[in-house]
C-alpha positions as CSV (number, residue, x, y, z in Angstrom):
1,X,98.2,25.3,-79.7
2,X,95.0,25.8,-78.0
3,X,93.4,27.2,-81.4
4,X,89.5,26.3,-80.3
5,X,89.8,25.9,-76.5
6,X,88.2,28.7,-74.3
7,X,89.2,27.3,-71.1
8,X,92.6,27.6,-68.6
9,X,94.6,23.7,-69.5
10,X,95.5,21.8,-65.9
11,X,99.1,21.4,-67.1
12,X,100.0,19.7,-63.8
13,X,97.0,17.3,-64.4
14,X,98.4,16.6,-67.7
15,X,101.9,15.7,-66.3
16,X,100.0,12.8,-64.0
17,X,99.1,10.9,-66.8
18,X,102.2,11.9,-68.9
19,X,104.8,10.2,-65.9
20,X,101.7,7.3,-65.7
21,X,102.7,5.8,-68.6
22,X,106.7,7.5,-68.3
23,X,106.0,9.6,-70.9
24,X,107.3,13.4,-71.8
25,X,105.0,15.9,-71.6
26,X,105.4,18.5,-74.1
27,X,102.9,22.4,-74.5
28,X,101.9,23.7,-77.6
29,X,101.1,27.4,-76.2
30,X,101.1,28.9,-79.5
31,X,97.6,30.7,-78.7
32,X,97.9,31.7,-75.2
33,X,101.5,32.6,-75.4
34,X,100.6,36.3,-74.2
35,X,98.4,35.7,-71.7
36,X,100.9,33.6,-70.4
37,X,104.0,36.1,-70.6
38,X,101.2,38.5,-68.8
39,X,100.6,36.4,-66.0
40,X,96.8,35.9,-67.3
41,X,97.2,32.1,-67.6
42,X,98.8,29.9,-65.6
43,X,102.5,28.8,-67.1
44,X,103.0,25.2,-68.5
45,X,106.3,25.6,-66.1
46,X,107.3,23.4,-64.2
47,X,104.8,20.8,-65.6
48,X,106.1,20.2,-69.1
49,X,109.3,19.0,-70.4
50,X,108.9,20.9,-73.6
51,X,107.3,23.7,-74.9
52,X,106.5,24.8,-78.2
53,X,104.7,28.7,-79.6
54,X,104.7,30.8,-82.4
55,X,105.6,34.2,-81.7
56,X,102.7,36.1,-83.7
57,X,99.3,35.4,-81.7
58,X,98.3,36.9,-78.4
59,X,102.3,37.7,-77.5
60,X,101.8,40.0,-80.7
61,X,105.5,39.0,-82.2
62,X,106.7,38.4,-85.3
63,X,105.5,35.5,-87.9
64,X,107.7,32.8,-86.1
65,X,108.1,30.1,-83.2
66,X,110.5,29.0,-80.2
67,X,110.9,26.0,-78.5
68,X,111.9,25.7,-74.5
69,X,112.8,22.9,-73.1
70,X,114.3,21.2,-69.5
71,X,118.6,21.7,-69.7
72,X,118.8,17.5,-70.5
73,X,116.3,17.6,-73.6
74,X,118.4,20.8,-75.2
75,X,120.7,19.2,-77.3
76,X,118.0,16.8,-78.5
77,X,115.8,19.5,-79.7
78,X,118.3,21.6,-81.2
79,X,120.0,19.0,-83.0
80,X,116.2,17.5,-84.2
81,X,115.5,21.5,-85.7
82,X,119.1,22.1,-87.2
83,X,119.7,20.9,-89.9
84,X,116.9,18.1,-90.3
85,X,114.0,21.3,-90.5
86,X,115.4,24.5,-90.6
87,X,117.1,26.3,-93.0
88,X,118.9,29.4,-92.7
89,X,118.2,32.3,-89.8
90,X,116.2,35.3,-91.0
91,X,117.9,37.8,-88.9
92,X,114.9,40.3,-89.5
93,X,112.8,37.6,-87.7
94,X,115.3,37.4,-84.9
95,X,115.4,41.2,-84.3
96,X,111.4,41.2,-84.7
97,X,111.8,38.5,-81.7
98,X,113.7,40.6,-79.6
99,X,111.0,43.1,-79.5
100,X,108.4,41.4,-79.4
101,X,109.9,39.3,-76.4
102,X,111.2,42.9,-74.4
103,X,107.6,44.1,-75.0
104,X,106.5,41.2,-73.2
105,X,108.5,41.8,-70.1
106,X,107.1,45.6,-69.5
107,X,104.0,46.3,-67.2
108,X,101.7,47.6,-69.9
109,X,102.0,44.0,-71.3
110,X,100.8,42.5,-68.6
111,X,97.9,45.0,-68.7
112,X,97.3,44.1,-72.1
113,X,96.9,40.8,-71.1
114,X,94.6,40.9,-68.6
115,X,92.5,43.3,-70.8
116,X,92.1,40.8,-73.4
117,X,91.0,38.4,-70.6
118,X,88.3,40.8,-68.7
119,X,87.0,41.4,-72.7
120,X,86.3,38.4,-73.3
121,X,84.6,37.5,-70.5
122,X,82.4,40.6,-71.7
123,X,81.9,39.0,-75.2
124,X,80.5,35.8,-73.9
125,X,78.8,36.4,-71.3
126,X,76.8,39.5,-73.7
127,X,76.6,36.9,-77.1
128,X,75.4,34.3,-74.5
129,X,72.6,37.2,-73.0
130,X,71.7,37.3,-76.8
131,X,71.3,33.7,-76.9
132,X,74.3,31.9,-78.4
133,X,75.5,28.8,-77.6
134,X,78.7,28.9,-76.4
135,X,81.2,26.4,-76.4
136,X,82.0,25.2,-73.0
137,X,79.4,27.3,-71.5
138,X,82.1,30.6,-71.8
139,X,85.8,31.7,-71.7
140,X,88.7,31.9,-69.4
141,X,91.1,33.2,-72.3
142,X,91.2,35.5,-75.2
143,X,88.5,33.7,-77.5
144,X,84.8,32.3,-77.2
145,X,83.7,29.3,-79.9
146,X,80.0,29.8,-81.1
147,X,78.2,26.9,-82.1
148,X,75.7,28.3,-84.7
149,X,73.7,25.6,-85.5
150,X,70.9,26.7,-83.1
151,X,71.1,30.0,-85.3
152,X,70.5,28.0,-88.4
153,X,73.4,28.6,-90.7
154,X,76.3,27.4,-90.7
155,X,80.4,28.0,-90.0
156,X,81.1,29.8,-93.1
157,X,77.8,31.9,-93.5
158,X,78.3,33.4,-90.3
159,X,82.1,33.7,-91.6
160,X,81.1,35.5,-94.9
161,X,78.1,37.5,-93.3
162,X,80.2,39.1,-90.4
163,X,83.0,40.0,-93.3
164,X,80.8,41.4,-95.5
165,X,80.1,44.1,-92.7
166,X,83.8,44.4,-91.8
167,X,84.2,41.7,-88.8
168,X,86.7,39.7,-89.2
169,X,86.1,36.1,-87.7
170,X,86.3,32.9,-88.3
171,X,84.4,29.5,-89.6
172,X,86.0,26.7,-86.7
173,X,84.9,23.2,-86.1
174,X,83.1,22.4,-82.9
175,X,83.2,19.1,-80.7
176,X,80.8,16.5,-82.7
177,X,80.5,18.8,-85.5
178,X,78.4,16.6,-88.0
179,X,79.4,19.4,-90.8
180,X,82.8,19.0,-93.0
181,X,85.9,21.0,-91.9
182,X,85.8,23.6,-94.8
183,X,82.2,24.6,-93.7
184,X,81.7,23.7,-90.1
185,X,79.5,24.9,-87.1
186,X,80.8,27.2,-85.1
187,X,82.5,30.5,-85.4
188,X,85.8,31.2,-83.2
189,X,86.5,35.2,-81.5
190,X,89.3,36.5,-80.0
191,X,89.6,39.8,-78.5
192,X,93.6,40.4,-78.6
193,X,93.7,42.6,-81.9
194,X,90.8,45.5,-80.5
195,X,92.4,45.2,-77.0
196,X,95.8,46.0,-78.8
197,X,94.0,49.0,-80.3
198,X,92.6,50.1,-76.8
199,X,89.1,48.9,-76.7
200,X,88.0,47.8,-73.5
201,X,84.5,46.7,-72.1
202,X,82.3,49.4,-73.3
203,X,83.4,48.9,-77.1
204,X,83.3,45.0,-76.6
205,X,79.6,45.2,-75.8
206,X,79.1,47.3,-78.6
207,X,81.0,44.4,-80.6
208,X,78.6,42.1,-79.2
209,X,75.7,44.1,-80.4
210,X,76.9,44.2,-84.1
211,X,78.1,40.4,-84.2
212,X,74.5,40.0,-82.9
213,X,72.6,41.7,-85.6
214,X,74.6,40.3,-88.5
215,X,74.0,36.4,-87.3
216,X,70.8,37.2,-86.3
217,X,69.7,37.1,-90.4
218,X,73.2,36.7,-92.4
219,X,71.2,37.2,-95.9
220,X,70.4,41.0,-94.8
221,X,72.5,42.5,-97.1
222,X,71.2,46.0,-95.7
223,X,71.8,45.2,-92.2
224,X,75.2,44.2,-92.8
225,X,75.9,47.6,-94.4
226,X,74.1,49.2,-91.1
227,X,76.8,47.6,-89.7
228,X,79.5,47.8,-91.4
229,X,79.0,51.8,-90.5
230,X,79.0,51.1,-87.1
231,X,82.5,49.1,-87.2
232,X,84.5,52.2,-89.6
233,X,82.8,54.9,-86.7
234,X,84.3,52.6,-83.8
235,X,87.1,51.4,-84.9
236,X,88.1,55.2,-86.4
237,X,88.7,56.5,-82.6
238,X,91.0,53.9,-82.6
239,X,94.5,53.2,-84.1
240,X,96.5,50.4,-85.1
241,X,99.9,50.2,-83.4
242,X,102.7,50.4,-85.6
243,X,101.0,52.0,-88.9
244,X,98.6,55.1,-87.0
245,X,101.1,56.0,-84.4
Protein backbone atom coordinates (compact mmCIF):
# COMPACT_ATOMS: atom_id res chain seq x y z
CA UNK A 1 0.00 0.00 0.00
CA UNK A 2 2.89 2.30 -0.45
CA UNK A 3 3.60 2.18 3.55
CA UNK A 4 7.52 3.31 3.11
CA UNK A 5 7.66 4.82 -0.40
CA UNK A 6 8.08 8.66 -0.59
CA UNK A 7 7.94 8.89 -4.19
CA UNK A 8 4.83 9.27 -7.05
CA UNK A 9 4.47 5.13 -8.51
CA UNK A 10 4.64 5.19 -12.75
CA UNK A 11 1.45 3.09 -12.74
CA UNK A 12 1.49 3.15 -16.63
CA UNK A 13 5.18 1.85 -16.42
CA UNK A 14 3.99 -0.85 -14.30
CA UNK A 15 1.20 -1.94 -16.73
CA UNK A 16 4.29 -2.47 -19.50
CA UNK A 17 5.70 -5.08 -17.74
CA UNK A 18 2.34 -6.39 -16.31
CA UNK A 19 0.88 -7.05 -20.32
CA UNK A 20 4.88 -8.22 -21.01
CA UNK A 21 4.35 -11.23 -19.44
CA UNK A 22 0.01 -11.00 -19.93
CA UNK A 23 -0.27 -10.47 -16.54
CA UNK A 24 -3.05 -8.30 -14.43
CA UNK A 25 -1.97 -5.51 -12.85
CA UNK A 26 -3.53 -4.83 -9.63
CA UNK A 27 -2.78 -1.15 -6.97
CA UNK A 28 -2.58 -1.33 -3.39
CA UNK A 29 -3.25 2.57 -2.79
CA UNK A 30 -4.09 2.05 0.77
CA UNK A 31 -1.58 5.02 1.76
CA UNK A 32 -2.00 7.50 -0.88
CA UNK A 33 -5.65 6.96 -1.18
CA UNK A 34 -6.28 10.85 -0.29
CA UNK A 35 -3.94 12.37 -2.19
CA UNK A 36 -5.24 10.52 -4.93
CA UNK A 37 -9.14 11.46 -4.35
CA UNK A 38 -7.40 15.17 -4.16
CA UNK A 39 -5.93 15.08 -7.34
CA UNK A 40 -2.31 15.26 -5.51
CA UNK A 41 -1.10 12.00 -7.07
CA UNK A 42 -1.59 10.66 -10.13
CA UNK A 43 -4.61 7.94 -10.27
CA UNK A 44 -3.74 4.19 -10.84
CA UNK A 45 -6.74 4.58 -13.51
CA UNK A 46 -6.69 3.55 -16.39
CA UNK A 47 -3.37 1.51 -15.73
CA UNK A 48 -4.54 -1.14 -13.33
CA UNK A 49 -7.05 -3.79 -13.62
CA UNK A 50 -7.69 -3.82 -9.89
CA UNK A 51 -7.37 -1.68 -7.10
CA UNK A 52 -7.28 -2.26 -3.58
CA UNK A 53 -7.30 0.66 -0.19
CA UNK A 54 -8.28 0.94 3.16
CA UNK A 55 -10.45 3.68 3.82
CA UNK A 56 -8.70 5.14 7.18
CA UNK A 57 -5.17 6.70 6.04
CA UNK A 58 -4.66 9.85 4.09
CA UNK A 59 -8.56 9.69 2.72
CA UNK A 60 -9.27 10.05 6.60
CA UNK A 61 -12.28 7.33 6.55
CA UNK A 62 -13.29 4.88 8.61
CA UNK A 63 -11.17 1.57 9.80
CA UNK A 64 -12.05 -0.33 6.56
CA UNK A 65 -11.10 -1.10 2.67
CA UNK A 66 -12.78 -1.24 -0.95
CA UNK A 67 -11.78 -2.88 -3.84
CA UNK A 68 -12.38 -1.45 -7.67
CA UNK A 69 -11.99 -3.17 -10.32
CA UNK A 70 -12.50 -3.21 -14.66
CA UNK A 71 -16.60 -4.24 -15.21
CA UNK A 72 -15.15 -8.13 -16.53
CA UNK A 73 -13.11 -8.82 -13.20
CA UNK A 74 -16.40 -7.72 -10.95
CA UNK A 75 -17.96 -10.86 -10.46
CA UNK A 76 -14.62 -12.49 -9.75
CA UNK A 77 -13.71 -10.21 -6.95
CA UNK A 78 -16.97 -10.15 -5.40
CA UNK A 79 -17.52 -13.65 -5.48
CA UNK A 80 -13.54 -14.27 -4.11
CA UNK A 81 -14.56 -11.59 -0.88
CA UNK A 82 -18.18 -13.09 -0.20
CA UNK A 83 -18.39 -15.59 1.42
CA UNK A 84 -14.70 -17.16 1.19
CA UNK A 85 -13.39 -13.81 3.55
CA UNK A 86 -15.98 -11.74 4.63
CA UNK A 87 -18.35 -12.07 7.14
CA UNK A 88 -21.20 -10.02 7.81
CA UNK A 89 -21.64 -6.05 6.82
CA UNK A 90 -21.02 -3.62 9.75
CA UNK A 91 -23.47 -1.02 8.59
CA UNK A 92 -21.83 1.60 10.98
CA UNK A 93 -18.75 1.03 8.79
CA UNK A 94 -20.79 1.50 5.64
CA UNK A 95 -22.32 4.78 6.81
CA UNK A 96 -18.71 5.87 8.21
CA UNK A 97 -17.87 5.12 4.29
CA UNK A 98 -20.24 7.29 2.95
CA UNK A 99 -18.84 10.13 4.68
CA UNK A 100 -15.78 9.72 4.46
CA UNK A 101 -16.10 9.10 0.56
CA UNK A 102 -18.64 12.56 0.18
CA UNK A 103 -15.91 14.44 2.09
CA UNK A 104 -13.59 13.35 -0.51
CA UNK A 105 -15.55 14.75 -3.35
CA UNK A 106 -15.69 18.56 -1.78
CA UNK A 107 -13.08 21.28 -2.72
CA UNK A 108 -11.58 21.67 0.82
CA UNK A 109 -10.50 18.00 0.28
CA UNK A 110 -8.69 18.51 -2.40
CA UNK A 111 -7.06 21.40 -0.47
CA UNK A 112 -6.27 19.19 2.18
CA UNK A 113 -4.56 17.19 0.01
CA UNK A 114 -2.37 19.24 -1.56
CA UNK A 115 -1.53 20.76 1.87
CA UNK A 116 -0.32 17.58 3.14
CA UNK A 117 1.87 17.39 -0.05
CA UNK A 118 3.39 21.21 0.04
CA UNK A 119 4.12 20.00 4.09
CA UNK A 120 5.95 17.52 3.42
CA UNK A 121 8.04 18.79 1.06
CA UNK A 122 8.75 21.36 4.01
CA UNK A 123 9.63 18.42 6.36
CA UNK A 124 12.26 17.01 4.21
CA UNK A 125 13.76 19.43 2.63
CA UNK A 126 14.17 21.25 6.64
CA UNK A 127 15.22 17.51 8.37
CA UNK A 128 17.49 17.20 5.31
CA UNK A 129 18.98 21.17 6.00
CA UNK A 130 19.53 19.62 9.53
CA UNK A 131 21.32 16.82 8.08
CA UNK A 132 19.31 13.62 7.82
CA UNK A 133 19.45 11.13 5.46
CA UNK A 134 16.61 10.84 3.65
CA UNK A 135 15.31 8.07 1.91
CA UNK A 136 15.25 8.56 -1.70
CA UNK A 137 16.81 11.81 -1.45
CA UNK A 138 13.04 13.48 -0.36
CA UNK A 139 9.26 13.20 -0.86
CA UNK A 140 6.58 13.64 -3.49
CA UNK A 141 3.75 12.36 -1.00
CA UNK A 142 2.56 12.66 2.48
CA UNK A 143 5.65 11.01 4.34
CA UNK A 144 9.57 11.16 4.38
CA UNK A 145 11.63 7.80 5.57
CA UNK A 146 14.79 8.76 7.79
CA UNK A 147 17.52 6.45 7.73
CA UNK A 148 19.13 7.08 11.25
CA UNK A 149 21.96 5.16 11.23
CA UNK A 150 24.26 8.18 10.36
CA UNK A 151 22.62 9.61 13.67
CA UNK A 152 23.76 6.58 15.60
CA UNK A 153 20.75 4.94 17.11
CA UNK A 154 18.56 3.09 15.89
CA UNK A 155 14.63 2.62 14.55
CA UNK A 156 13.07 2.22 17.81
CA UNK A 157 15.23 4.71 19.90
CA UNK A 158 14.36 7.39 17.68
CA UNK A 159 10.72 5.79 17.97
CA UNK A 160 10.70 5.85 21.87
CA UNK A 161 12.77 9.17 22.20
CA UNK A 162 10.30 11.31 19.90
CA UNK A 163 7.29 9.59 22.09
CA UNK A 164 8.61 10.35 25.14
CA UNK A 165 8.27 14.10 24.08
CA UNK A 166 4.87 13.64 22.58
CA UNK A 167 5.71 12.91 18.75
CA UNK A 168 4.21 10.30 17.55
CA UNK A 169 6.30 8.36 14.76
CA UNK A 170 7.39 5.46 13.77
CA UNK A 171 10.35 2.72 13.86
CA UNK A 172 10.26 1.48 9.64
CA UNK A 173 12.69 -0.64 7.83
CA UNK A 174 14.83 0.92 5.19
CA UNK A 175 16.19 -0.64 1.80
CA UNK A 176 19.34 -2.98 2.93
CA UNK A 177 18.46 -2.44 6.49
CA UNK A 178 21.17 -4.83 8.15
CA UNK A 179 18.96 -4.38 11.57
CA UNK A 180 15.95 -6.89 12.39
CA UNK A 181 12.34 -5.68 11.61
CA UNK A 182 11.23 -5.09 15.33
CA UNK A 183 14.13 -2.56 15.65
CA UNK A 184 15.17 -1.24 12.30
CA UNK A 185 16.91 1.93 10.84
CA UNK A 186 14.86 4.29 9.83
CA UNK A 187 12.00 6.28 11.14
CA UNK A 188 8.79 6.94 8.79
CA UNK A 189 6.62 10.70 8.91
CA UNK A 190 3.62 11.61 7.54
CA UNK A 191 2.11 14.89 7.68
CA UNK A 192 -1.84 14.05 7.03
CA UNK A 193 -2.92 14.16 10.83
CA UNK A 194 -1.43 18.05 11.64
CA UNK A 195 -2.58 19.11 8.11
CA UNK A 196 -6.04 17.70 9.20
CA UNK A 197 -5.75 19.93 12.21
CA UNK A 198 -4.73 23.03 10.10
CA UNK A 199 -1.04 23.24 10.38
CA UNK A 200 0.60 24.43 7.37
CA UNK A 201 4.31 25.35 6.54
CA UNK A 202 5.21 27.62 9.41
CA UNK A 203 4.15 24.89 12.15
CA UNK A 204 5.91 22.11 9.92
CA UNK A 205 9.23 23.84 10.30
CA UNK A 206 8.72 24.24 13.76
CA UNK A 207 8.01 20.25 13.70
CA UNK A 208 11.17 19.95 12.04
CA UNK A 209 13.01 21.84 14.73
CA UNK A 210 11.62 19.70 17.60
CA UNK A 211 12.07 16.16 15.65
CA UNK A 212 15.55 17.70 15.25
CA UNK A 213 16.48 18.30 18.83
CA UNK A 214 15.09 15.03 20.20
CA UNK A 215 17.21 12.72 17.59
CA UNK A 216 19.92 14.88 17.89
CA UNK A 217 20.69 13.10 21.60
CA UNK A 218 17.64 10.61 22.26
CA UNK A 219 19.01 9.85 25.93
CA UNK A 220 18.27 13.64 26.96
CA UNK A 221 15.67 13.00 29.10
CA UNK A 222 15.43 16.98 29.82
CA UNK A 223 15.47 17.96 26.35
CA UNK A 224 12.68 15.71 25.51
CA UNK A 225 10.61 17.38 28.21
CA UNK A 226 11.79 20.95 26.56
CA UNK A 227 10.03 19.51 23.94
CA UNK A 228 7.41 17.91 24.88
CA UNK A 229 6.35 21.71 26.02
CA UNK A 230 6.80 22.99 22.79
CA UNK A 231 4.43 20.19 21.04
CA UNK A 232 1.18 20.73 24.06
CA UNK A 233 1.78 24.94 23.15
CA UNK A 234 1.50 24.13 19.30
CA UNK A 235 -0.66 21.66 19.03
CA UNK A 236 -3.15 23.66 21.72
CA UNK A 237 -4.04 26.43 18.96
CA UNK A 238 -5.11 23.64 17.18
CA UNK A 239 -8.08 21.21 17.31
CA UNK A 240 -8.85 17.75 16.41
CA UNK A 241 -11.78 17.38 13.96
CA UNK A 242 -14.49 15.56 15.31
CA UNK A 243 -13.76 15.70 19.23
CA UNK A 244 -12.73 19.90 19.59
CA UNK A 245 -15.22 21.14 17.16
Amino acid sequence: GCSAYPRVLDFARFRAIADSVDALLMVDMAHIAGLIAGGAHPSPFPHAQIVTSTTQKSLRGPRGGFILCDEDLARKVDFAVFPFTQGGPLMQAIAGKAVCFGQALKPEFSRYAHQVVANCKVLAAELSEAGMRLVSGGTDNHMVLVDVTPLGITGQQAERALESAGIIANKNAIPFDPQPPRVTSGLRLGTPAITSRGMAEAEVKQVAAMLTKVLADVEDKEAHAKVSAEVKKLTSRFSVPGIDN
